[in-house]
C-alpha positions as CSV (number, residue, x, y, z in Angstrom):
1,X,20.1,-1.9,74.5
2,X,23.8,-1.3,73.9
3,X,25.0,-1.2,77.5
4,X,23.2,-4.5,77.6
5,X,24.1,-6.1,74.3
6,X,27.3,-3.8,73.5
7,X,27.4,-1.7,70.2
8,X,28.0,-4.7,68.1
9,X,24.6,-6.2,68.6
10,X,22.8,-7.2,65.6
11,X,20.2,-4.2,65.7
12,X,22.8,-1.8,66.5
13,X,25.6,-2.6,63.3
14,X,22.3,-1.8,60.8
15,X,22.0,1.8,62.6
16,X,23.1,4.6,60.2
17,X,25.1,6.6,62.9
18,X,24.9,10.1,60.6
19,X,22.1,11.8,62.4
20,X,18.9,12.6,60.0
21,X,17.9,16.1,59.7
22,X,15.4,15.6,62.5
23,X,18.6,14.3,65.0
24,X,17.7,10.9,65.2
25,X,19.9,8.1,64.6
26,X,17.8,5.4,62.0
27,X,18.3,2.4,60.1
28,X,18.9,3.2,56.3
29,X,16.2,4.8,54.8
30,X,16.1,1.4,52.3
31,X,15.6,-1.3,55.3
32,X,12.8,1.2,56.8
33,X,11.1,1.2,53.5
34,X,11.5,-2.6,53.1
35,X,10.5,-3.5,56.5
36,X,7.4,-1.1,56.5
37,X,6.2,-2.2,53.0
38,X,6.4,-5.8,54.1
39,X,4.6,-4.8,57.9
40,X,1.7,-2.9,56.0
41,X,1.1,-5.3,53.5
42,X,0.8,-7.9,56.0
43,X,-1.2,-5.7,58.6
44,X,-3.5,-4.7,55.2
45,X,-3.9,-8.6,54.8
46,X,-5.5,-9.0,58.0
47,X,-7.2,-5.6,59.2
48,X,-7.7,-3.9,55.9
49,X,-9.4,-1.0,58.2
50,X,-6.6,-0.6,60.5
51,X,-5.5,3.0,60.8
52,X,-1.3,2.8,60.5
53,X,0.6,5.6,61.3
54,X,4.5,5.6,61.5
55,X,5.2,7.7,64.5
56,X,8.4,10.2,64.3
57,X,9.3,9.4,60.4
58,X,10.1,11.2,57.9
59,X,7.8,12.6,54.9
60,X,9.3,10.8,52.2
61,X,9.2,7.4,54.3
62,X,5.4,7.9,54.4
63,X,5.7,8.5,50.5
64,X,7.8,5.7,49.6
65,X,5.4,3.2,51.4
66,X,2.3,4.6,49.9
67,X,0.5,6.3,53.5
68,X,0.9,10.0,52.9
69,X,-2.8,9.9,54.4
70,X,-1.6,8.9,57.2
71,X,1.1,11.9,57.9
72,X,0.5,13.0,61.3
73,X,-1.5,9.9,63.4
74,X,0.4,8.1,65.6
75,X,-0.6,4.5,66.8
76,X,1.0,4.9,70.0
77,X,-1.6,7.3,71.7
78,X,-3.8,5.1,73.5
């Protein structure tokens, strides 16, 4: 995306360039929470049986939106 868009894209400037425990660089832990509350709740609103997993996150993402059941599944095996 950055050779593309250069480093001072829109997505890019909300990265947190310190690398998380795992390696990965993320957005701030605060927008991933906000965006995945808002992403659930409207996902809930519309398939209340959906299975949601957040693949490659971190345990206390899962806890902070409320899906510790879902701790290992990953939507993106099809």
């Amino acid at each position: 995306m950055e050779a593309k868009l250069g480093r001072r894209n829109p997505i890019s400037t909300r990265l947190n360039r310190t690398k998380s425990a795992d390696g990965r660089v993320r957005f701030a832990f605060e927008l991933r929470v906000q965006v995945y509350r808002y992403l659930i709740d409207l996902t809930r609103q519309i398939r209340p049986d959906l299975e949601i997993g957040l693949c490659l996150e971190e345990r206390r993402t899962f806890e902070a939106v409320r899906i510790t059941d879902s701790i290992g599944h990953c939507n993106c095996v099809i």
